[in-house]
MIZA-224153 format. One record per residue (C-alpha): z, y, x; residue in one letter; residue number from 1. Coordinates in Angstrom, 2 decimals. Last residue first. Layout:
<nodes>
Z; Y; X; a; NUM
...
</nodes>
This chain:
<nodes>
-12.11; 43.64; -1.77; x; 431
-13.69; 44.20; -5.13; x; 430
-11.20; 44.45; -8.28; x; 429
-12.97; 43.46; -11.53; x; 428
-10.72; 39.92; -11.40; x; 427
-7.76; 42.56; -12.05; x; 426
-5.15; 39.64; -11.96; x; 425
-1.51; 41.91; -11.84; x; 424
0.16; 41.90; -8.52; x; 423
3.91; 44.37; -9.36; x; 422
2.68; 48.42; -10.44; x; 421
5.58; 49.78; -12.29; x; 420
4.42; 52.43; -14.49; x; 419
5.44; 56.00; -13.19; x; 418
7.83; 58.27; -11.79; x; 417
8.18; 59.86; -8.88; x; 416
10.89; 59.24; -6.60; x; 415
9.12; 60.48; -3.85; x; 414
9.08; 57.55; -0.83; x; 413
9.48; 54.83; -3.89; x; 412
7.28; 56.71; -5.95; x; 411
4.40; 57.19; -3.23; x; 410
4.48; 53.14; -2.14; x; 409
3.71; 52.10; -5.91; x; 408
0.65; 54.46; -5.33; x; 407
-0.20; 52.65; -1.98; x; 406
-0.39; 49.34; -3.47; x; 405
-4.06; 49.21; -3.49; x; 404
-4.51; 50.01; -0.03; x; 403
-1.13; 47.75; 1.81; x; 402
-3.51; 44.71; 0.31; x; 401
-5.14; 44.82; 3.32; x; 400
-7.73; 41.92; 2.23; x; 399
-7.59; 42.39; -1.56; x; 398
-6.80; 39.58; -3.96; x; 397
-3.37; 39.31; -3.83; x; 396
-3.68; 43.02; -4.67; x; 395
-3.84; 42.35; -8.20; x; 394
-4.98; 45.22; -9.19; x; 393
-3.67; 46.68; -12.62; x; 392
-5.25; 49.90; -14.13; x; 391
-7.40; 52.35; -12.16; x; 390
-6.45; 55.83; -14.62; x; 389
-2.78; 54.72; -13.66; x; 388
-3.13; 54.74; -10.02; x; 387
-5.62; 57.68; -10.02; x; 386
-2.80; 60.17; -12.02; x; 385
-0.40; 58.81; -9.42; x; 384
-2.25; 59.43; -6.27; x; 383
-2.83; 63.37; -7.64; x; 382
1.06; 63.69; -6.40; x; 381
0.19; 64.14; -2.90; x; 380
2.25; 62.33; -0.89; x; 379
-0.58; 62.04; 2.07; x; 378
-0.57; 58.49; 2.16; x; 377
-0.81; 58.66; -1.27; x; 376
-3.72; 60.70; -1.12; x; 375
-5.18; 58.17; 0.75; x; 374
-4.58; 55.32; -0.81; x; 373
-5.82; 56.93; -4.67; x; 372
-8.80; 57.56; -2.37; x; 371
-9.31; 53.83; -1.24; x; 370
-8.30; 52.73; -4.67; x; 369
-11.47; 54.95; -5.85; x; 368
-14.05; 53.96; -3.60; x; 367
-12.91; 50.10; -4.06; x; 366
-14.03; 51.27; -7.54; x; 365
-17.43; 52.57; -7.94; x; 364
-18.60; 55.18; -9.97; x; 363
-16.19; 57.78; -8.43; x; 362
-14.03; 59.77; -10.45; x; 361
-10.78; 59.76; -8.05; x; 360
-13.80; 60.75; -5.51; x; 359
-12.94; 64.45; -5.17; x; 358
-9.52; 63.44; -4.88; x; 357
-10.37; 62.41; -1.39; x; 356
-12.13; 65.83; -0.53; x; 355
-8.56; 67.87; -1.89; x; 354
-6.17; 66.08; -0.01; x; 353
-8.59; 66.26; 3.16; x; 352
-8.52; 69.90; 2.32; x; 351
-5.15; 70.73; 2.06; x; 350
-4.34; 69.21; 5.44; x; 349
-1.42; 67.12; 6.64; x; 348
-2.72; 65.88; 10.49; x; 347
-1.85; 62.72; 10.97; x; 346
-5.31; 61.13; 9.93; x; 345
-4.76; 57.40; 8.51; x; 344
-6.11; 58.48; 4.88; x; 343
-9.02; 59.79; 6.18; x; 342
-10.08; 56.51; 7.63; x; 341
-9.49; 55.44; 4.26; x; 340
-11.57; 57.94; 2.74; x; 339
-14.33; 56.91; 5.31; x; 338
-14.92; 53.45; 4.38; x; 337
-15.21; 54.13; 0.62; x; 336
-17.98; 56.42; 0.79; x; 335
-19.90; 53.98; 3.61; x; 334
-19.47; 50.96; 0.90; x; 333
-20.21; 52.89; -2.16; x; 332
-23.72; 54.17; -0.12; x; 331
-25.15; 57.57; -0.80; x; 330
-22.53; 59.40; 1.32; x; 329
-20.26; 61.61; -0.66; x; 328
-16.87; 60.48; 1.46; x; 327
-19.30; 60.58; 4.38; x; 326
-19.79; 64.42; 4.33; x; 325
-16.12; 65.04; 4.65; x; 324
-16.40; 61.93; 7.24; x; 323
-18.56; 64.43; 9.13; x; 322
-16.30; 67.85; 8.94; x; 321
-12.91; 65.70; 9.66; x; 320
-15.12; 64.29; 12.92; x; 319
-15.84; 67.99; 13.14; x; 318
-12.36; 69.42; 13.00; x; 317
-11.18; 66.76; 15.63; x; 316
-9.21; 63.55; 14.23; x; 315
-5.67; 62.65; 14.05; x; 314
-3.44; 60.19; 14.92; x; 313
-2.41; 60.74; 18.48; x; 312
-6.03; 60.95; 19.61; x; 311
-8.40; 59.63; 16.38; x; 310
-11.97; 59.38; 17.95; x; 309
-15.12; 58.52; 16.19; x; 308
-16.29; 54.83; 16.13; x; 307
-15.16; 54.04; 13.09; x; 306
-17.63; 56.73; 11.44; x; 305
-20.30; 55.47; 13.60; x; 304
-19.66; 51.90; 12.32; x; 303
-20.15; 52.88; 8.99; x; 302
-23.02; 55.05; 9.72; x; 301
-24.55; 52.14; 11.10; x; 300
-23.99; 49.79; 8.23; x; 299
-25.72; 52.74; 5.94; x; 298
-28.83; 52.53; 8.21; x; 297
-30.53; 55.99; 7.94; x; 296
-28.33; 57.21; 10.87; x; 295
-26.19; 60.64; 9.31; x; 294
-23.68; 59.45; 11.10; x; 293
-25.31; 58.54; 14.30; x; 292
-24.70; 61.60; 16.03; x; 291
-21.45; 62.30; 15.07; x; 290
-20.81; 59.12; 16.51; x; 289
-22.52; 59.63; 20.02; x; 288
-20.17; 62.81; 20.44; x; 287
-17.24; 60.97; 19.44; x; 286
-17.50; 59.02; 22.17; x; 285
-19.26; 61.64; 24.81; x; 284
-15.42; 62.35; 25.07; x; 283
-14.67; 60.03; 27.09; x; 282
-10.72; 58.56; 26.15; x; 281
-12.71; 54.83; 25.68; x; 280
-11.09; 52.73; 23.21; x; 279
-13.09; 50.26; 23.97; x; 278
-13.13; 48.72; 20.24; x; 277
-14.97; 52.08; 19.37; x; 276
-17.61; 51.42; 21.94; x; 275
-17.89; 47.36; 20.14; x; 274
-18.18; 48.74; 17.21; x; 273
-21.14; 51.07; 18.25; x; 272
-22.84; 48.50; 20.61; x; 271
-22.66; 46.25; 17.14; x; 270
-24.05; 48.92; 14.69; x; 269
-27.21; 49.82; 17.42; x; 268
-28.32; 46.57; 17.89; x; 267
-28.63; 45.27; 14.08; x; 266
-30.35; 48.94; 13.82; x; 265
-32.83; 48.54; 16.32; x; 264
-33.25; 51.81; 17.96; x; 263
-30.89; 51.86; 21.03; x; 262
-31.00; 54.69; 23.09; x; 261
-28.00; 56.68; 22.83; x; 260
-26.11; 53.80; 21.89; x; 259
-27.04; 52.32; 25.05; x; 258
-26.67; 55.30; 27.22; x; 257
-22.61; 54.68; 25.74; x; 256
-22.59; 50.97; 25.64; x; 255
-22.03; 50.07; 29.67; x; 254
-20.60; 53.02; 31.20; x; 253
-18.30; 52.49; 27.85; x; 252
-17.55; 49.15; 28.79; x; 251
-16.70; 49.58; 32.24; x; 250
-13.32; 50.13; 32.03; x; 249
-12.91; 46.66; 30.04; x; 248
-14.80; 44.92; 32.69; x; 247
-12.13; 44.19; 35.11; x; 246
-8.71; 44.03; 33.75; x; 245
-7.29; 40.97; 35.79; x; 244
-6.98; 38.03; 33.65; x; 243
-3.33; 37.00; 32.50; x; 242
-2.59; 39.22; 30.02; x; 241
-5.65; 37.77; 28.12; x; 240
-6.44; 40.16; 24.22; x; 239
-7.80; 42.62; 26.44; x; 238
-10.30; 40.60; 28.59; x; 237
-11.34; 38.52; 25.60; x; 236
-12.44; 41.66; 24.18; x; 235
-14.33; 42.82; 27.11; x; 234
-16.26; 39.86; 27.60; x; 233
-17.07; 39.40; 23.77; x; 232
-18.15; 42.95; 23.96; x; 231
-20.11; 42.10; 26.83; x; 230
-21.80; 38.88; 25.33; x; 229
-22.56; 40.41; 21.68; x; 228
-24.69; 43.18; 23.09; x; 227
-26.48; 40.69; 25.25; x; 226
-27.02; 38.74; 22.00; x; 225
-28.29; 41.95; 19.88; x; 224
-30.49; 43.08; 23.36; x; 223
-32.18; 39.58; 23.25; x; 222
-32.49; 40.03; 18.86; x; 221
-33.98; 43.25; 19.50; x; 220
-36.71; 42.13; 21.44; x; 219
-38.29; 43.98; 24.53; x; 218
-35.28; 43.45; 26.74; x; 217
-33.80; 46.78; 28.04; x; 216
-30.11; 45.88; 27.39; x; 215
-31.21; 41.84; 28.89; x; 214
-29.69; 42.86; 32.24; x; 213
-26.36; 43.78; 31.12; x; 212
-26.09; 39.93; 29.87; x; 211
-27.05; 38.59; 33.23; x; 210
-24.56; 41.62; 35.21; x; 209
-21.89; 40.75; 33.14; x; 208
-22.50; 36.68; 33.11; x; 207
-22.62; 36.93; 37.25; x; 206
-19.49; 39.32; 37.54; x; 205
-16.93; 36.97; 36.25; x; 204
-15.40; 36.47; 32.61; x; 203
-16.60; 32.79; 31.75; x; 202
-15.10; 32.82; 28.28; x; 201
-17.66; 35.95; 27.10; x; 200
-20.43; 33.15; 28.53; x; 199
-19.34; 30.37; 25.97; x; 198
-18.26; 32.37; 23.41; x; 197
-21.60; 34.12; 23.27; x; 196
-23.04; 30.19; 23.05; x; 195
-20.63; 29.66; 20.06; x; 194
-21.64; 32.39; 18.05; x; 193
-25.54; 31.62; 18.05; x; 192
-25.25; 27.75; 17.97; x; 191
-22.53; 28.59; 14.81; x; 190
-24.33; 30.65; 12.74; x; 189
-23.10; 34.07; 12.08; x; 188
-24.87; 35.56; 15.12; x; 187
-27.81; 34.71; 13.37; x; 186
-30.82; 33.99; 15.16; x; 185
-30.58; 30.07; 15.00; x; 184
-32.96; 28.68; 17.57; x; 183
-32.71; 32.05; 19.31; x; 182
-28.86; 30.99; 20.14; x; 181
-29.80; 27.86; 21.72; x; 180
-32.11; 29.91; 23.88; x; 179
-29.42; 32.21; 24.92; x; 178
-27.13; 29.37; 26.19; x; 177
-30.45; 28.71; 28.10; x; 176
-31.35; 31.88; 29.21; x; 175
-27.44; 32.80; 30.13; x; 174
-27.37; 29.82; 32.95; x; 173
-25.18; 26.28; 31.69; x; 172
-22.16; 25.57; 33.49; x; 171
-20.91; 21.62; 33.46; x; 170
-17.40; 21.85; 33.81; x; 169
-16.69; 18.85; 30.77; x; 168
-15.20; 21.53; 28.80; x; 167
-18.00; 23.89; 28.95; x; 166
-20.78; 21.59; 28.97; x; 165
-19.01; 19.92; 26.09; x; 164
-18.75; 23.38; 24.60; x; 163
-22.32; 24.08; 25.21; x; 162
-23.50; 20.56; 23.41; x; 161
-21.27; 20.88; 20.39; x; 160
-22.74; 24.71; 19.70; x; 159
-26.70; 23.25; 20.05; x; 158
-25.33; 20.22; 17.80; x; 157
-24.54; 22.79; 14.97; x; 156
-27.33; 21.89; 12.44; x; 155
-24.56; 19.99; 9.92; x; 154
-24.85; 16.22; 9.29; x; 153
-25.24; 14.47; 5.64; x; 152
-26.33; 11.07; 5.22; x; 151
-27.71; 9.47; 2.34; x; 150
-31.12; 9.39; 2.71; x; 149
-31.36; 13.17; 3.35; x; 148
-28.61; 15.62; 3.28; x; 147
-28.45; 19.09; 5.44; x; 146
-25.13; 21.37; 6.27; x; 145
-26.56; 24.88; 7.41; x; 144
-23.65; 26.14; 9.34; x; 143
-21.87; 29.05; 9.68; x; 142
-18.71; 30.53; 12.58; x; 141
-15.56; 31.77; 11.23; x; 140
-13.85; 29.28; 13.22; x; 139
-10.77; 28.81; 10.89; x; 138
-13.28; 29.39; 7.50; x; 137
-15.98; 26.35; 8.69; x; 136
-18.99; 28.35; 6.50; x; 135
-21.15; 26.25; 4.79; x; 134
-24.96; 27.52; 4.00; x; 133
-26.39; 24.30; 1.87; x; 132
-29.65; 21.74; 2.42; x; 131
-30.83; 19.41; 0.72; x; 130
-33.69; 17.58; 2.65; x; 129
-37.26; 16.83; 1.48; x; 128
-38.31; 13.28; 1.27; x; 127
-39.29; 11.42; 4.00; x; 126
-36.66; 9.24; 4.04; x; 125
-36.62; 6.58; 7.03; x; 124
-32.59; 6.51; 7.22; x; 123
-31.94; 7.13; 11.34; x; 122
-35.42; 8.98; 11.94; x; 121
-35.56; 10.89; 9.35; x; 120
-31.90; 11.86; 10.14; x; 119
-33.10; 13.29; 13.23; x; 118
-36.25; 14.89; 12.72; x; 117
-33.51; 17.05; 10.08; x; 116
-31.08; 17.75; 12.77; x; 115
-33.65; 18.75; 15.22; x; 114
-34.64; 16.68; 18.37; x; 113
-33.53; 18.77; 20.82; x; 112
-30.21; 19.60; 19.74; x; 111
-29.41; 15.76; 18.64; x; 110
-30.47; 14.12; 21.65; x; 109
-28.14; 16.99; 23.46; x; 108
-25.15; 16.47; 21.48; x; 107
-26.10; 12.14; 22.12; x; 106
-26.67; 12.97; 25.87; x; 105
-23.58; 14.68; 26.16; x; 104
-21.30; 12.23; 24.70; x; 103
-22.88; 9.53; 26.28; x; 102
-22.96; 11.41; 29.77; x; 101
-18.68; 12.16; 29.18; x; 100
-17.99; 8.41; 28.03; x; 99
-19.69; 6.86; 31.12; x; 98
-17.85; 9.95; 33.61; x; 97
-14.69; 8.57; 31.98; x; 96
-12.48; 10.34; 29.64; x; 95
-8.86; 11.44; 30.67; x; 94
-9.70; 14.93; 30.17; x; 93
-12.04; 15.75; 27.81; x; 92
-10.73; 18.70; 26.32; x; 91
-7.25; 17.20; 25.60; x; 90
-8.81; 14.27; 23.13; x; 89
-11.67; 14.69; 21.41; x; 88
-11.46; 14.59; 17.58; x; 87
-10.00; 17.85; 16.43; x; 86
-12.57; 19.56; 19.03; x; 85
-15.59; 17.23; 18.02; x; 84
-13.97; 18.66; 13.83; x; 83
-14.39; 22.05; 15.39; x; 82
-17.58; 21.67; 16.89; x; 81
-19.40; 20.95; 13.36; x; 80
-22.81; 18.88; 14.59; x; 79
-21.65; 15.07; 12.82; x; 78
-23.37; 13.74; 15.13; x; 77
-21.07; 14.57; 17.97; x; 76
-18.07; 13.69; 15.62; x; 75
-19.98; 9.77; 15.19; x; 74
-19.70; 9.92; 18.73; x; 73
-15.83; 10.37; 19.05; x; 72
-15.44; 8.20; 16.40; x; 71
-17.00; 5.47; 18.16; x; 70
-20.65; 4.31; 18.39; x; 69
-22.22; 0.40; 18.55; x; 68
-22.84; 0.11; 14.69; x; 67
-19.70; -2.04; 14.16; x; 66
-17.82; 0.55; 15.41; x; 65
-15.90; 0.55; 18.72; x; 64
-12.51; 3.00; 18.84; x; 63
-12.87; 5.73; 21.19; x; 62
-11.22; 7.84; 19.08; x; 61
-7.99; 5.85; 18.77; x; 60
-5.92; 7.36; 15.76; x; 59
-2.69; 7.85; 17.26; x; 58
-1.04; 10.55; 15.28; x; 57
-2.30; 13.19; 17.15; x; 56
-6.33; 12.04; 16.14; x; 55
-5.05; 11.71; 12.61; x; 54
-3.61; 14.89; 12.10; x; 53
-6.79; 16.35; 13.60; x; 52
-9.39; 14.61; 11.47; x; 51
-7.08; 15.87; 8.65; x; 50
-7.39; 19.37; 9.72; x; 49
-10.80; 19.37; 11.06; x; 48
-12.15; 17.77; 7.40; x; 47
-16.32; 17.83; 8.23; x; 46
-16.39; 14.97; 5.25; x; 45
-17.60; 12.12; 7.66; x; 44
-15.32; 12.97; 10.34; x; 43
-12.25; 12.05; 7.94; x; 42
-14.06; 9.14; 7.16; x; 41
-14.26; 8.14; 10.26; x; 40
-10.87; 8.76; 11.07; x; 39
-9.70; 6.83; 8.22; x; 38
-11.37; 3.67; 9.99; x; 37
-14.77; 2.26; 7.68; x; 36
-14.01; -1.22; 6.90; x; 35
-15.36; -1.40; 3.38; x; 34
-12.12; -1.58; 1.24; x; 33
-10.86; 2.16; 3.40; x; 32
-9.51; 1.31; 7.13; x; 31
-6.13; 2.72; 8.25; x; 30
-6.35; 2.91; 12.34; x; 29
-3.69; 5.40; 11.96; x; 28
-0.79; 3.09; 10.80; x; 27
1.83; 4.57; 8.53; x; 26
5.46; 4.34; 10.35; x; 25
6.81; 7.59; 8.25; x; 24
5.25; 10.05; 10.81; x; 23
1.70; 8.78; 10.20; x; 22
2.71; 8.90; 6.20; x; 21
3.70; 12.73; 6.68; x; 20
0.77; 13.67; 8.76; x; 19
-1.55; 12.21; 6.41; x; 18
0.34; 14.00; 3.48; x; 17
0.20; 17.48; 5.63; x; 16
-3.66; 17.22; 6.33; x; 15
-4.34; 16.74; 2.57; x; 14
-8.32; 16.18; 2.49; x; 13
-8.03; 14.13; -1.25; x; 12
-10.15; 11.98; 0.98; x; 11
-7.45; 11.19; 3.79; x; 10
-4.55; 10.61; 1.44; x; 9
-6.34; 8.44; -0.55; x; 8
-7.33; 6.32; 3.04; x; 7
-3.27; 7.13; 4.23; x; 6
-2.07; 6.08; 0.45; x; 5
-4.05; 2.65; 0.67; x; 4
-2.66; 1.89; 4.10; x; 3
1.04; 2.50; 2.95; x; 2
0.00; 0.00; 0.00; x; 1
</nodes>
């Protein structure tokens, strides 16, 4: 019966139950009526978590199947890197040079021979596949998972086979990570996102100088990758106390001429986010943002607008002056975006008050909460006449959920009165 409740356990996908049974003397090579081992099945439904709980509890990934491959390999196929990860154990280490080459080979097999060429040639269907956008939500990387005769795989095999290079020590050059990115140009997808985490990772002087190199490539989508590399670089500088701080200094030598320059708009918003994540004290900063706020791309003057420089809290007259202008921008997104940028500016001035209760009428409303924010930030009493025209918002259902309960914040710091606003379902609410 224990065996029964791990194999349940393991398709009803509850991590915590599997981990609970293991603990309680259950045995991890659990095997469902038709032989196939709970890890397997695990792997089969892309479940990380339960694939994981079962890999620390003793489930033996190297385990022979009846069809000559192992857990390990069936992982490989199954092209998600974070259920490989679950399933291999520490990195690689302990694993032969044999098992290392198979593992490789079959990611690499897999890669070149397409996912779909591939599963022709394992179930002889030449039908058309199925074929669904997934997103693996801890990784925040895409996939497109594709079905045909019966199996089902997802297309990230190029992302498997650059973190086994990586873990394995095997160091791939910048034109080939970068041509298993091109095979999926979307820096959402995992073969793109993966091989930028493979070179940000590396953090030496070769990968810079490669990835600064490609700024004056020909195609956007070269300059969007090298773009992605040095702010990946940077970032992974700052958030590692341990590495020396190297590149970060450089970063706005680096994106400054090239947000100056750059006239692909997919380009031009990331070099912009990644210059504001620099930090940079230069004032040619906020000078390159003011000039790309009135950019014809909305996305870019979003990014311009984050982009412009808050010193101890509070912004320069004309970065006030240009997300003024922003607050009426065409776009709901861009309008909303910069009243809650004005809402973090130290500086208590009439006329910021005044611009965000402009939009209290807005058409749209994540424009609206974001003003009613604002001006609550500010204690201006005009936040309560938005918070009860907007209604309930349930702000469970809201990213920073600190914006839509700013008017309940006002009272408390005022003592004004007014309805009491606890998480009410407002399923018209956007985040």
């Amino acid at each position: 019966m224990t065996e029964v409740a791990v194999i349940e356990a393991v398709r009803s996908g509850d991590a915590d139950a599997v981990r609970r049974l293991l603990e309680a003397g259950a045995d991890p090579e659990s095997a469902d009526a038709s032989g196939v081992p709970a890890l397997c099945l695990a792997i089969a439904a892309f479940d990380e978590p339960v694939a994981a709980a079962l890999s620390e509890g003793g489930a033996d990934p190297l385990r022979p199947l009846p069809d000559g491959s192992t857990p390990l390999l069936r992982a490989v196929d199954c092209g998600t890197v974070s259920v490989v990860l679950a399933v291999l154990p520490g990195l690689g280490e302990g694993l032969d040079d044999t098992v290392r080459a198979e593992l490789l080979a079959r990611a690499r097999h897999w890669y070149e021979a397409g996912a779909v060429t591939e599963l022709r040639r394992r179930t002889g269907d030449p039908g058309p596949p199925g074929r669904i956008r997934v997103r693996d939500g801890d990784w925040w990387t895409d996939y497109d998972e594709i079905t045909l005769g019966g199996l089902t795989v997802r297309d990230g095999h190029a992302a498997v086979l650059s973190n086994l290079e990586q873990w394995f020590g095997h160091r791939q050059s910048i034109e080939e990570l970068l041509a298993r990115a091109l095979a999926h140009p979307d820096p959402e997808h995992a073969d793109w996102s993966e091989a930028v985490d493979v070179l940000a990772g590396r953090h030496d002087e070769e990968t810079w100088a490669a990835a600064a190199g490609l700024r004056s490539h020909p195609e956007p989508l070269h300059r969007l990758f090298a773009a992605d590399v040095l702010r990946g670089i940077v970032l992974r500088e700052a958030a590692t106390e341990t590495r020396p701080v190297v590149f970060e200094p450089r970063a706005p030598e680096i994106f400054l001429p090239w947000a100056v320059d750059e006239t692909d708009p997919a380009v031009l918003r990331l070099v912009l986010r990644a210059l504001s994540e620099s930090d940079s004290p230069d004032p040619r900063v906020e000078a390159v943002g003011l000039t790309h706020v009135t950019h014809p791309d909305a996305e870019v003057r979003r990014e311009a607008s984050s982009g412009l420089p808050r010193p101890e809290g509070s912004y320069s007259p004309a970065a006030l002056r240009a997300l003024f202008v922003l607050t009426r921008d065409a776009d709901s997104d861009v309008r909303a975006h910069a009243c809650a940028l004005l809402a973090g500016h130290q500086g208590h001035t009439q006329d910021i008050a005044d611009v965000l209760a402009e939009r209290l009428g807005d058409e749209d409303r994540l424009v609206r909460i974001c003003a009613v924010h604002g001006l609550a930030e500010r204690d201006d009493p005009r936040c309560l006449e938005g918070n009860e025209h907007e209604g309930p918002v349930d702000p469970r259902s809201w990213p920073v959920n600190h914006i839509v309960e700013a008017g309940r914040r006002h009272r408390w710091r005022t003592g004004s009165p007014g309805r009491s606003d606890g998480p009410q379902t407002a399923s018209s609410a956007r985040p």
